[in-house]
Each structure stands twice: as C-alpha cells, then as structure tokens.
N, C-alpha and C positions, 0 to 999 in steps of 0.2 A: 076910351079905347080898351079892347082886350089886351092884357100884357101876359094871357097865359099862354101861350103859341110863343111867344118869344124869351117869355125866361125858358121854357123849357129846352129851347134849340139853344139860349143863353149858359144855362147849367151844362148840356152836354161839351158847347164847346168848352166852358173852364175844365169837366172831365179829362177831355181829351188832351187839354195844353198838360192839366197835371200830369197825366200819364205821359205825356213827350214827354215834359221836364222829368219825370221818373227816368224815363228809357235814356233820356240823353246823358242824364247824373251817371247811370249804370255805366252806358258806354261809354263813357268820359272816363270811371273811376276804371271800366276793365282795362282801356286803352293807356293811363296813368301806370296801371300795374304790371302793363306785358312787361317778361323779364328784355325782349328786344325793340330796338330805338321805332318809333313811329311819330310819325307827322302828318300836317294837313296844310295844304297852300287852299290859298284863296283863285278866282280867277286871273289876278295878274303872277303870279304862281310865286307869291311871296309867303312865308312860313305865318304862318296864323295860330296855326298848337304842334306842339310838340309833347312827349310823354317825357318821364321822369328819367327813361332808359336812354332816353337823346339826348337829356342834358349833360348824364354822365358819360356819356362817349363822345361829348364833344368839350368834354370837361369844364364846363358854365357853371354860374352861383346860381341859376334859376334859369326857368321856360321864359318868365318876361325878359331876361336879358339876351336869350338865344334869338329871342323874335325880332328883339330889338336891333341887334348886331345883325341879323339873317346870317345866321353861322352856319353854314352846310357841313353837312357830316361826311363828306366825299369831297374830293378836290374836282378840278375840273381834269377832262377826259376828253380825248382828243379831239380840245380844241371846245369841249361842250361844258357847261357847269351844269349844277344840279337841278337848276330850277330851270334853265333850257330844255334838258331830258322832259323833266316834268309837263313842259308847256307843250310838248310833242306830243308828250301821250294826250292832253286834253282836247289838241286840235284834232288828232290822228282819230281818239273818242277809240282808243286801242293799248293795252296795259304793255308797260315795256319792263323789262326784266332784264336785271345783268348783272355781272359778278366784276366786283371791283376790287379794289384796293385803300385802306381804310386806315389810321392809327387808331386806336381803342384808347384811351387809357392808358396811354405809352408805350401801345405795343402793334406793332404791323399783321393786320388783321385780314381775311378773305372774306367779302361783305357777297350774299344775293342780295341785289335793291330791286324792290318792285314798285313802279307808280303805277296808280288806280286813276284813271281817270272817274269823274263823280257830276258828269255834266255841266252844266252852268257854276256849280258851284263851286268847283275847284280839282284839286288832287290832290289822293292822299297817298302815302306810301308809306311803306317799313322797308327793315335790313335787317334778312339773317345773317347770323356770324357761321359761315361755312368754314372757318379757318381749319375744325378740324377733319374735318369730312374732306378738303382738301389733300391734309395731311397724309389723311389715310387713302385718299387715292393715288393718290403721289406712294405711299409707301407700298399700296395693291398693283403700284403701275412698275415699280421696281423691283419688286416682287417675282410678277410673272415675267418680267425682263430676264431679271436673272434665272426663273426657272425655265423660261425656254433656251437661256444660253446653255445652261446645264446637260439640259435635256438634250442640242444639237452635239455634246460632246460622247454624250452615252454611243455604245457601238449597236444598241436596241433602237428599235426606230420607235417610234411614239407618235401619235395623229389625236386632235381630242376634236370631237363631234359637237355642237350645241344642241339644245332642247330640241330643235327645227330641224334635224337631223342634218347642221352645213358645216363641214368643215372651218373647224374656229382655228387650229396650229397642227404643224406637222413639223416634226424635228429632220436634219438634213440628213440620218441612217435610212427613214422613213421615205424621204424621197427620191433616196438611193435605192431600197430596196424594192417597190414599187414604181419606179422611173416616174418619176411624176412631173411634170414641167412647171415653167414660173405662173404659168397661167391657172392654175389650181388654185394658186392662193391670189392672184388678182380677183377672179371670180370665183369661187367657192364652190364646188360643185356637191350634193347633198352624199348622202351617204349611199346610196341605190345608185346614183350617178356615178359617183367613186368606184363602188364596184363594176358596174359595167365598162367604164373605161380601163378600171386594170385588168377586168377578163379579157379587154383587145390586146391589149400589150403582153397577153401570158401571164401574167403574175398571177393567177387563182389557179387552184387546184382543176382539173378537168371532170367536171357533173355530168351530168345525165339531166336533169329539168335544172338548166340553171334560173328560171325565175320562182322559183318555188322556194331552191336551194337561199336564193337573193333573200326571200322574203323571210326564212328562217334567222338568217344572221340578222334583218331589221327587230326585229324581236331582242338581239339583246339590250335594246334601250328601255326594254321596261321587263327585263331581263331581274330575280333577285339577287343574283349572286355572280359572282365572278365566273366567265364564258372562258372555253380553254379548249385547240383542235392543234390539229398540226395539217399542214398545207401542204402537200408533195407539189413540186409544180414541175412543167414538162421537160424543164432545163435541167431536170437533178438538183435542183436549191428546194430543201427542205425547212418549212417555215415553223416557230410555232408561235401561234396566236392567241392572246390575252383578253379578252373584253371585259373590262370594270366600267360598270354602269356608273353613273353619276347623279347624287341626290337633286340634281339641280334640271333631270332628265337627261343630261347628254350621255356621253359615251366616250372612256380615253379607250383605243386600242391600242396594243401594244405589240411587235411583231420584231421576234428574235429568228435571225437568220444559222441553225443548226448546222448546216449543208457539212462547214470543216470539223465542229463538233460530230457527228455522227461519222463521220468519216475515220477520225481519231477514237471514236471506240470501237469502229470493226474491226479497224490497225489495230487495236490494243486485245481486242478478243481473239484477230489473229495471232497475234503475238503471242498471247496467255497458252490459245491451242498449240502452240507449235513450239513452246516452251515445257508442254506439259508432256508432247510427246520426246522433245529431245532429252528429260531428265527421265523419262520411262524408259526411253532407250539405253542409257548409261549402263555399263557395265557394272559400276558401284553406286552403294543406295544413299543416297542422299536425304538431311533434312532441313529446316532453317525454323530457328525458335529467335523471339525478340529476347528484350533484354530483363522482362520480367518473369523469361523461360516458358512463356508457353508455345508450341508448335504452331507453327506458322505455314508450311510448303514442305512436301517431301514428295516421293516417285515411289511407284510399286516395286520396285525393287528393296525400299528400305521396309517396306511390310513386310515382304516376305523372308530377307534377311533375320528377323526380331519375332516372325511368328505370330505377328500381330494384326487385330479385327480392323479392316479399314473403318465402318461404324464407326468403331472406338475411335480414329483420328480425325476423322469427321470433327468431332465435339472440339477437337485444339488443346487435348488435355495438357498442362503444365510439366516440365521436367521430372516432379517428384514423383506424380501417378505413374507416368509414363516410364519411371525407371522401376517399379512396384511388379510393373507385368516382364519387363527385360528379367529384371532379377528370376523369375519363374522359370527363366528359359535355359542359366548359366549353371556350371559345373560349378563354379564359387559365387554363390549370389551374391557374395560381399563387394562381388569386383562390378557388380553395377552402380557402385560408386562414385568410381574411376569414369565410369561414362556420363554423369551430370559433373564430375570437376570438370571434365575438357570442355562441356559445352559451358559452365562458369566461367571458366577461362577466357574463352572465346567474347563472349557475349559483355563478362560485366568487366573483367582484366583487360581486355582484347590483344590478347597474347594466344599464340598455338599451343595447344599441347596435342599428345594421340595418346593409344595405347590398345594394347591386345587383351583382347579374351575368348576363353573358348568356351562353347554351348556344350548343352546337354546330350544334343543326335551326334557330337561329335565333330561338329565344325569349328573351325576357327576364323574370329573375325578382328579385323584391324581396323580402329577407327580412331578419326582426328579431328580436331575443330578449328577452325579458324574464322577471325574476325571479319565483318561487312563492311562495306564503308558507311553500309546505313544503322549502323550501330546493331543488329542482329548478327547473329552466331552460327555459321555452316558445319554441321558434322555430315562428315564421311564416313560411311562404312564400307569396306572390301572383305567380303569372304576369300580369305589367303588360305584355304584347306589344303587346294592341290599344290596350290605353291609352296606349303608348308612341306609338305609329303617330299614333293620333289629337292625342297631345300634339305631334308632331314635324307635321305638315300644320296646328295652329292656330298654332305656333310660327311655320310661314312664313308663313301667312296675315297673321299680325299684322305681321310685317315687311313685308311687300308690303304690308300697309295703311296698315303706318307709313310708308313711300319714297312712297304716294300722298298723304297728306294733306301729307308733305313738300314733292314737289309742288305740287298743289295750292296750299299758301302761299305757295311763293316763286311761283304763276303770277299769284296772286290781287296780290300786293306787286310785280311786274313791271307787269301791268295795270292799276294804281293808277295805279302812274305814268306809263304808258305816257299814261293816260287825260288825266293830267293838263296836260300841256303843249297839247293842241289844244284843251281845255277853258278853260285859260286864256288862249289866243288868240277863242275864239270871247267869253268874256266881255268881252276886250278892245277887240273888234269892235264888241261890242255897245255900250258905252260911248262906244264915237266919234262912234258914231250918234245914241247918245241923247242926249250933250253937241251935237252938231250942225253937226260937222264937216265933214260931208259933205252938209250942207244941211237946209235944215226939214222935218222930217217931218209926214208929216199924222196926224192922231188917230190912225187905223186905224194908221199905221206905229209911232205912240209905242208902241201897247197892243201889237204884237207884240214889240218891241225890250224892253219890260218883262217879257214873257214869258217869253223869252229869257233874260236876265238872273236872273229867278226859277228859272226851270228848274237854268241854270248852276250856283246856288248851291246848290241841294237836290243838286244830282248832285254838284259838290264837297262839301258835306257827307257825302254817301254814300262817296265813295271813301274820303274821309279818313278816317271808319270803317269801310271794309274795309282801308284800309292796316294803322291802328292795329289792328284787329281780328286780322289776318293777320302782323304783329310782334307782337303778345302771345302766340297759340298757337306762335309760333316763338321766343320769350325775346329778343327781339333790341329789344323794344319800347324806349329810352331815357327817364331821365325827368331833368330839371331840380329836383332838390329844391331847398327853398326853405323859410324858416320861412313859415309862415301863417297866417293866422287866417282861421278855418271859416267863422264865424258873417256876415260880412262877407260873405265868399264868397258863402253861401248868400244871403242878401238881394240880392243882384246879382242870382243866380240868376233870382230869385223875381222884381224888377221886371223883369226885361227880359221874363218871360212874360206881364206883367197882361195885354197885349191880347189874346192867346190864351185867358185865363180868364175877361176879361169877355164876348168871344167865343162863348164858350161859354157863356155864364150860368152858370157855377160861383162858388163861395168857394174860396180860399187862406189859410188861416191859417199865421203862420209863429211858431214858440215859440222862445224861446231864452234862455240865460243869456250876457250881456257878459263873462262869466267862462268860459268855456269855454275858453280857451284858445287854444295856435296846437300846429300840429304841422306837419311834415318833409313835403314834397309837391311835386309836380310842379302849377305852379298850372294851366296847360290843361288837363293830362289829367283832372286832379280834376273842374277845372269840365265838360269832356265827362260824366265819367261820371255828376254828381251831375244835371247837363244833359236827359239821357237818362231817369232817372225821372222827373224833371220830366214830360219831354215826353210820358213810355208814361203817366202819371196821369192829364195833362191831359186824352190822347188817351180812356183809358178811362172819364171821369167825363163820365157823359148831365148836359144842363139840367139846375140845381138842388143836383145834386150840390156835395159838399164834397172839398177835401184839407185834408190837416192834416201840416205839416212842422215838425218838434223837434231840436233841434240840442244836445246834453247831453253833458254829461263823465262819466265812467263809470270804474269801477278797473281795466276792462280795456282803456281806452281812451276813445276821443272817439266816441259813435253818435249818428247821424245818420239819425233814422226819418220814411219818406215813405210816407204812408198814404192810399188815397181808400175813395168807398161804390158806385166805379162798377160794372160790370156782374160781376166779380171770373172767375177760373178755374177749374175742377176741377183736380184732382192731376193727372191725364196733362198738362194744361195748362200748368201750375205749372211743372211738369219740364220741358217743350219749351222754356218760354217764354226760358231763359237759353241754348238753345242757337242759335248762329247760321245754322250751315248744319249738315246730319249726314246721314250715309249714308241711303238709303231701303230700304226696311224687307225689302226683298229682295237689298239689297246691290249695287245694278245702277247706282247713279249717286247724288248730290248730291239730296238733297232739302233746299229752303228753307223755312226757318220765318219768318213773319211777323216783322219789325221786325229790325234787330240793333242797338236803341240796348240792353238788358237784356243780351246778351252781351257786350259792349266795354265796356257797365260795370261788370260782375262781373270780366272780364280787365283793367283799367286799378283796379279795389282793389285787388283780389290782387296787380297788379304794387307795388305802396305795399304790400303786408305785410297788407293789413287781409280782411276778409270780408265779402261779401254774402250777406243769405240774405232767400227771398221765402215770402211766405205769403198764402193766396187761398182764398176760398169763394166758390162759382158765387152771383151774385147778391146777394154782402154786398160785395164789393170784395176791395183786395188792398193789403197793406201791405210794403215794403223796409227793410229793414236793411241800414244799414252801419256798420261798427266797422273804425275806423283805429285806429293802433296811436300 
C-alpha cells in the first residue's frame, strides 16, 4: 500500500489539533486572566469551567471546587436560578442579558450577566460589575433631579432642546411664560414645532417671513457662541432671550420676562427727568457730594451761583478742586474753607452747619449742609444779596426810629416839666384869688377862678401821666416800694369815685377777701394805674350800667379784675386802646390815641413785674386784668 496520501492528510491533521490545542491553551489562559468572573455550562447547563475571577467572587479555594459545589454567582431571581436563565438562552438559541444583584467579596454589588448560547455545546457567560456606573447614574439621575428642581424655582424660564432638536425639560417660569400645556412634555414637540405653536398663542414677536425668521433661530444649535434678542410681543410683555448651544448639539434657551423691569426704568428715567427739572427750578442752588466728597448731583442754579463750567462738573470733581475754583470767585478766598467744613460736617460728622460769604461782583451768599439718610451730604446755597440790602436799610430804619422815639421821650419828659413850673404858678394865682387876697370877687369872677383851678388840675394830671408815661418807655421810671395791702387800696380807690358813679347812674360793686394779702409796691404808681381803669370803666359804662371790681389771691400772684357792660371794643380797638401815642400809619408823624390813662397803666404794672391784659366785645363791655407778682 501507499502510505504517502495518508501520512500527509495524517501530519496535517496533528497540525491542526496542535494549533486547536495552541488556540484553546490561549483562550483558556485569556479567559483565566479576564479581570471579570466568566464561565461555561455544558448542555445540561451545569458549570464545566469557570475563570479565576469566579472563584474570587464567589469566594471558593478553587475552579474544581466551584464546579464541584455548582456555586452560582447570582442567587436565584424571581423565582429563576442561574442555570434556568442559562438553559433559556440555549433553547431560545437567543443571548439574554440582565443586571442583577450580586455580593462580591462581601460587598453588595450591580452585576450585567450575559449568557451566550454556543449551540449543542452549552453556554457561556460573564458578569460586569456595573456597581459603579450604577452609582454614577443614580448620582447623574439626582443630579438633574435636583437641577430641574432648582431651575422650576428660578423667576427665568429655562427649556433645553436635544441633539434631535425635541424638547428634553422645560422649567415651570418657562411654561408660564409661553403657556405651554401638559401635553408638550407627554409628547415632545421639536424645536420648529415649539415655535410654531407659540406663534399661535402670541408669545413670539410679530415677523414679516416667519419661516425664514423660524429657520434662522434653528441655526442656533450649531450656533458658536452664545444667541441673545429681545422679543417685543403683542401684549406689551417684553422678552429677553438667551440661546447657549450645547456641546452635546442641543440647545438650553433661556427666556427672562423684562416687561416690569423696563417698566421700572422708564418710572426711574421719568423720575431722574422730573427730578432734574424740579431741582433746576429751585429758587436755591443745590448740590449733593458722597462721603468721600466728591460731587455727586447739583441744579443750574448752584452753577451759576459759583460761576462755575458745567464741563468742569461733568467730571464729579472732589470737594478740594471744587473749592480751588470757589475760592477765585470770594472777596476772602480764605472763607472757601468754611464751605468744604459744612460739607465735612455734613457728610463725615453728619451734623448741620451753614455759613455766609460774599463774592467778588458783590453778591452775598448763604450756604448750609445737611446730612442724607444715605450717608451723603446736601449743601445749599441762597443768594441773600437783596435780602441782605433790604435787611441792612430796615436795620437803619429801626435805629433812626429808635433815636426818634428816643427823642421824642426825653422831649415829651423835658416838656413835662417844662410845663410844670408856669402851671404851678398859675394854680397858685389862682388860689390867691380865690382865697381873696386881692379882694372879693364877684360870682362871675369866683366861677372863672374855679375854672381855672379845675382846668390846672386836669392838665397837671395829664402831664404827670405823660411824664410817668414817657419814664416808663424810657426805664428810668423810679418806684418806692413798700409793703402794702391791695385790698385797702383798692376801697380807697373805689370811694373817692362814688360821685362819678352815681353821676353817672351806674353800680360799683367791689369783691374781695380781707385775706388777700399785701405785696411789694410803689403805693402812688399802683394807685395811678389801678386809678386809670377805674376811671376808662367809669367813663365807658352808659346810665344803668354795672362795674364789677374783685380783688383775689391767686398762685401766680394777687389779680385784680376790673370789668364793666359798657359800650365794649373790637379787636383793632382792644389793641390800640393800650397804646398811647404811635407812629401813623404812613409813618409821617405821631398819631394819638384817645386817653393814656390804659397805657401808663399797663407801663406802671409791668414796671412792678406784674401784667395787664384787656379783653372787650363790641357792645358786651370790656373787662382788665392785673396780676401782681
């Protein structure tokens, strides 16, 4: 026989077994080395090999002991064990795949098992350890949990797009400001879709080609850079809108609703204008410096007050330049000083101060500072030139008026007494006569010499109250105090007038308590001035009338109230009636007011310390107060 035909087909088969045994050695030794557990069942799907990575997760002393044991490395699963699953995939002749639950090594692990079906000849499988890829989805899954929670509490709305341009999340501002309903996020409508249904509802700006327009915003997803418009839409809700592309192709958009913002800065620009005109309008010029002094707000009025370039405040120059140019303008540049301490004051003390100075052309200005509540400093300034002018001509006036009624007093207290001395000769005269000295007069001669005599005495009465009258307004009045008692007084008073009152057909009634007391007094002057109401009562109480005089002790003193029902005053009245003599009403000369017993009596209290005061209604009468001290 020939044997060369069959060693030859003989040597290749040994070839080929060697090379299996090579191939199988290889994948045995790579299958031994995978760092994850793999195995092989036989057709009754009993474990036949396991790798070195199964023994240690299912913690064995060896592979022969795991096969021996058939130790699964998975428990059984609802209801299925390992080698069940396995025999499924064999019949099915279909890989099954699933993620279990596992201990490792003593530690609770997230297994992928995959069985391989391998036909007649069994199944093999492995297990990745997903535990941490788990992990981390679980941590990417709470993640975006929380950053969509975040993001539904922003007052921005927020929408993100996928690569496929479909709506992937939209935060609750977003589907408020868009109206968007539940059914967007059940189905997903893409990004072109999205627009066109919010063109239905109005929420997009109104275009001119809106597919054109449409096609331009699909562009920001392969957009480089960050997209940014603002939306006017037909309702007055002013949008603005964000597009950030995403490396991932998608798209977040993000869409801030302006509408009350914008609203609040045309109020605020209104404001600014309507503020800028009411501090231009101001009489006085104004300015406001922070607290590091530099100028902050002023009105054309403080420009033009100071003389100074608007340019130049333009820039917000600092207190010290700003007083460098002031200073150029003042009669005493020193006193530009004065004007950065008020705004120091103001600003870093925050306490007021002011102060005067006057410019070069001749003006005078008056400025103060006061503190903010925002921690800045307000200086005022008021050009007080005319007012100054006018202050300085009432200033002399007064003095000129005051050297005339000076004057005046001492001419009125010269001519008193001037008066006096030929008045007291003529009274003297007249007494010689009427004692009858110079022989018997006849009737007609007694009734003039008694005329005479009467006259005398009223007109000495009268000077003697323009003397007093005219030493009171000039402080020079002297008085004789003396302890006294009122009450007494006043009864004196009261009989020496009965003839005048029953004269008059009036009543007098006089009140008083014996307890009243005494006080410190000048007893003439007192009795002139209590005198004097007396005698303006007497005089204004018609037939029939009544007075009523009360004499009382009081805690703020002794008052002494003289009240009638006579024909009484008005207010302008009231008020004249205590003056004695006063300028006329054009300032041209002396006008006199009826009577000056009511003024010598109010100047003869006052000089005692105490007060008068009158009160009067036209036709009810008029009642006097006085309170001694």
């Amino acid at each position: 026989f020939d044997f060369s035909e069959s060693e030859s087909e003989l040597n290749a088969l040994r070839s080929d077994a060697a090379r299996a045994r090579s191939d199988f050695a290889a994948l045995v030794g790579l299958i031994e080395a995978a760092p994850l557990p793999m195995w092989f069942r036989g057709p009754d799907a009993k474990l036949r090999l396991v790798n070195s990575a199964y023994v240690a997760a299912v913690g064995a002393d060896s592979a022969d002991a795991v096969i021996a044991e058939q130790r699964e490395l998975v428990e059984r699963i609802d209801g299925l064990t390992a080698a069940q699953v396995a025999d499924q995939a064999r019949s099915r002749n279909l890989p099954i795949e699933r993620i279990v639950a596992a201990t490792i090594e003593g530690q609770r692990r997230a297994l992928r098992v995959s069985d391989l079906p391998l036909g007649e000849e069994g199944v093999a499988g492995y297990a990745f350890d997903i535990e941490e890829i788990e992990e981390q989805a679980r941590a990417l899954r709470a993640f975006r949990e929380a950053q969509r929670s975040m993001l539904d509490q922003l007052s921005v709305g927020v929408a993100q797009f996928d690569a496929k341009h479909r709506l992937a999340f939209a935060n609750q501002p977003f589907h408020r400001i868009f109206a968007l309903g539940t059914a967007a996020m059940v189905d997903p409508p893409s990004f072109e879709q999205w627009l066109a249904a919010t063109r239905d509802l109005g929420r997009l700006p109104e275009v001119r080609d809106f597919p054109e327009w449409r096609r331009e915003r699909a562009e920001w997803f392969n957009a480089d850079a960050p997209q940014e418009e603002a939306w006017p839409l037909r309702d007055g809700t002013h949008l603005r809108i964000v597009a950030q592309p995403m490396p991932d192709g998608g798209l977040v958009l993000v869409a801030e609703d302006q509408t009350e913002q914008l609203a609040l800065s045309a109020m605020r620009d209104t404001l600014l204008r309507t503020r800028t005109a009411t501090f231009d309008s101001l009489f006085e010029s104004i300015a406001v410096f922070s607290p590091d002094g530099r100028l902050q707000l002023w009105n054309r009025r403080f420009v033009a007050d100071w003389g100074l370039e608007p340019e130049y405040l333009d820039n917000h120059p600092r207190i010290e330049a700003l007083l460098e140019r002031i200073a150029e303008r003042l009669v005493r540049p020193a006193q530009a000083k004065a004007v950065g301490d008020v705004v120091r004051a103001a600003t870093l003390e925050r306490t007021q101060r002011g102060g005067r100075t006057a410019l070069s052309d001749g003006r005078t200005l008056e400025f103060a500072g006061v503190p903010l509540p925002d921690g800045n400093g307000l200086l005022t300034v008021l050009d007080i030139t005319d007012s100054q002018k006018a202050e300085d001509a009432l200033r002399e006036r007064n003095v000129a008026l005051e050297e005339a009624d000076a004057v005046k007093t001492r001419f009125l207290a010269n001519m008193s007494y001037e008066f006096r001395t030929p008045l007291t000769s003529i009274g003297g005269f007249a007494e010689l006569l009427q004692s009858g000295v110079a022989g018997e007069l006849s009737e007609q001669g007694r009734d003039y010499v008694d005329a005479i005599l009467s006259s005398v005495e009223r007109l000495g009465e009268q000077i003697e109250t323009v003397l007093e009258l005219s030493q009171s307004e000039a402080g020079l009045l002297p008085l004789a105090l003396e302890e006294l008692e009122v009450l007494p007084l006043v009864t004196r008073l009261v009989r020496d007038r009965e003839e005048k009152v029953r004269a008059g057909e009036i009543s007098l009634d006089l009140r008083g308590n014996p307890s009243s007391g005494a006080i410190m007094a000048d007893k003439r002057r007192l009795s002139r001035a209590i005198g004097h109401i007396l005698d303006n009562a007497i005089a204004a109480t018609a037939p029939g009338g009544r007075i009523l005089v009360e004499v009382a002790r009081k805690k703020a003193g002794l008052r002494i109230v003289i009240s009638d029902n006579g024909h009484g005053m008005n207010q302008d009245e009231a008020a004249r009636a205590l003056d004695g003599y006063r300028m006329a009403a054009d300032g041209s000369g002396v006008e006199r007011r009826q009577g000056l017993g009511l003024p010598l009596a109010r100047q003869l209290i006052e000089a005692h310390g105490g007060k008068l005061a009158l009160a009067s209604q036209k036709g009810m009468g008029t009642t006097v107060t006085v309170l001694l001290p």
